[in-house]
Every structure is written in C-alpha cells, then in structure tokens.
Steps between C-alpha positions, in 0.01 A plus 500: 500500500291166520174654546605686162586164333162287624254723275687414188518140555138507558404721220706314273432131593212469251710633218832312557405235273697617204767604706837337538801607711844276465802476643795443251694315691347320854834466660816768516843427645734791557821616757489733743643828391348420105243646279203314383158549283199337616258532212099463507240506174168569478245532256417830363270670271542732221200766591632473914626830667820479734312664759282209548807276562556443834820248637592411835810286563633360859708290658348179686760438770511424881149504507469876390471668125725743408432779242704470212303689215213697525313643177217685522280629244798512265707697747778297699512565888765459669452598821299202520802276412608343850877651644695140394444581162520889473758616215558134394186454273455677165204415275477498098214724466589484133362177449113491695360603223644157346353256768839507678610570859861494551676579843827510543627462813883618625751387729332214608462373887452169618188632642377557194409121432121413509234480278396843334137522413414760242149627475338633195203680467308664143159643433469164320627252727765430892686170571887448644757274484774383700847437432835387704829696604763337662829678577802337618821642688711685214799264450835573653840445302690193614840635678835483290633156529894501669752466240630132557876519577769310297628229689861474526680273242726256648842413331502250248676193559711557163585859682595335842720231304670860383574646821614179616741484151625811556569466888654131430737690227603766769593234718651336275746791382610624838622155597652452220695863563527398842712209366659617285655799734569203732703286286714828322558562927653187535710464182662837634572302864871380431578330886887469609692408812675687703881443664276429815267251348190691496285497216466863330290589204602802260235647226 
C-alpha cells in the first residue's frame, strides 16, 4: 500500500502549491463507547474528476499506522481499513465533491486516541494534515447514596414534667384512698372491757 502512495507524492510535489488540506478542528475529546466526526477540507476544483481523488487516512499510534480510510480513485476500499476500525468508520461520500472529508467514527475505544493523519491526493495537487483524538473511560454513575435515618427524638422536658404530673397525681390519690379507708376503719373500732378485764374491740 506504501509503494502505491510514494508515486503520488512524487508526481504531485511540484503541483501542490495551490493545494491546501485542513483539519477543522486540531484536537477531539470523546468517551469510550461514543460517536464522533473527525472532519478534513481540501481544496478542489470545478473541472476535477472523482477518480483522480485519492485519500488515505491512519492512525499514528504505538509506533505503527493504522488504516482508517482508504479512497482510491474515487472508489472507497475497505479491505484496506486496518481490523480496529472495521464496521466503526463510515465516510460522507456526499460531500468530496465539496472539498470535505468527514469520518465518523463509532463506539469509540481508548485505543483509538492518537493523531490521525489524512492524506489527500488530486491530479492538481497531495498534502495531509494531522489532527488529535483522545478518548477517555466512559463515565460510570455514582452509586445511590443510603437514605440517612431519622434519629430518635428524645422527650421534651415539658413532656417529662407530664409524666412526672401525672405519676405525682396517682400517688397522690391512692394515699389519699388509702387514708381515707384507714380512718372510716377506725371510726367503726368501738373498744370495751370485758367482766375479766381484757380489752375487746367490736366493729
């Protein structure tokens, strides 16, 4: 695939002058798990045929490139595409004729950060550029908090000075009953003597 790519860079090198190719944005952040477009422009011309474009996008990580896109002569390839990214990456073919290469990439892996270089080569011109993916861990939900119990409510000192009323009243009343029974026992007494002396008590 390089040896294929090394004749248009040298073919095109004196014509490049004209020709621009931009990232729209140098640095992406994303989740793992997400979606996200990384989107490319270059410059076009109104007379050029789509079989002369040719694009070749990769993956600069871990001291290796990775095939993300391949485009040749109009026609996408994608057995070329490396395995990390097979079924995740779907291109806009709508919009090349516009100057615009947008890849959208799915279900992202932390892998996936790096710099992605995308190559462009035209019967009129070839130059890349490079932008930056970084993908975090996706985000766990914090676990439910414990409902805080309701601590028990003490008695109020008003409500203890209560209880104590009504146990001082209960008191109270059975002495007084106790007293009273006591007092009705011993108006009822009525002592006497007997012919022997002895002291004898009659209800």
């Amino acid at each position: 695939m390089i040896c294929c790519i090394l004749p248009l860079i040298s073919l095109t090198c004196c014509v490049s002058g004209s020709f621009v190719v931009n990232v729209t944005q140098t640095s992406y952040q994303a989740e793992e798990n997400h979606n996200i477009t990384l989107e490319w422009t270059f410059t076009t011309r109104t007379n050029s045929s789509p079989n002369s474009l040719y694009i070749y996008c990769e993956l600069l990580a871990d001291h290796k490139a990775l095939v993300l896109f391949h485009l040749h002569e109009g026609v996408e390839l994608p057995d070329s595409q490396d395995e990390q990214f097979t079924g995740r990456v779907r291109c806009d073919e709508d919009v090349l004729r516009e100057g615009r290469l947008r890849l959208h990439v799915s279900r992202l892996r932390t892998n996936d950060s790096g710099l992605y270089r995308c190559n462009v080569f035209t019967g009129y011109g070839g130059k890349s550029s490079i932008c930056r993916l970084n993908v975090t861990g996706e985000l766990t939900a914090a676990p439910d908090e414990p409902t805080p119990q309701r601590p028990t409510v003490s008695p109020q000192p008003e409500s203890l000075g209560r209880i104590d009323l009504y146990v001082g009243l209960g008191l109270g009343l059975t002495a007084a009953l106790c007293a009273g029974l006591c007092f009705v026992f011993t108006l009822s007494f009525t002592k006497y003597t007997d012919q022997k002396g002895n002291i004898c008590a009659v209800l």
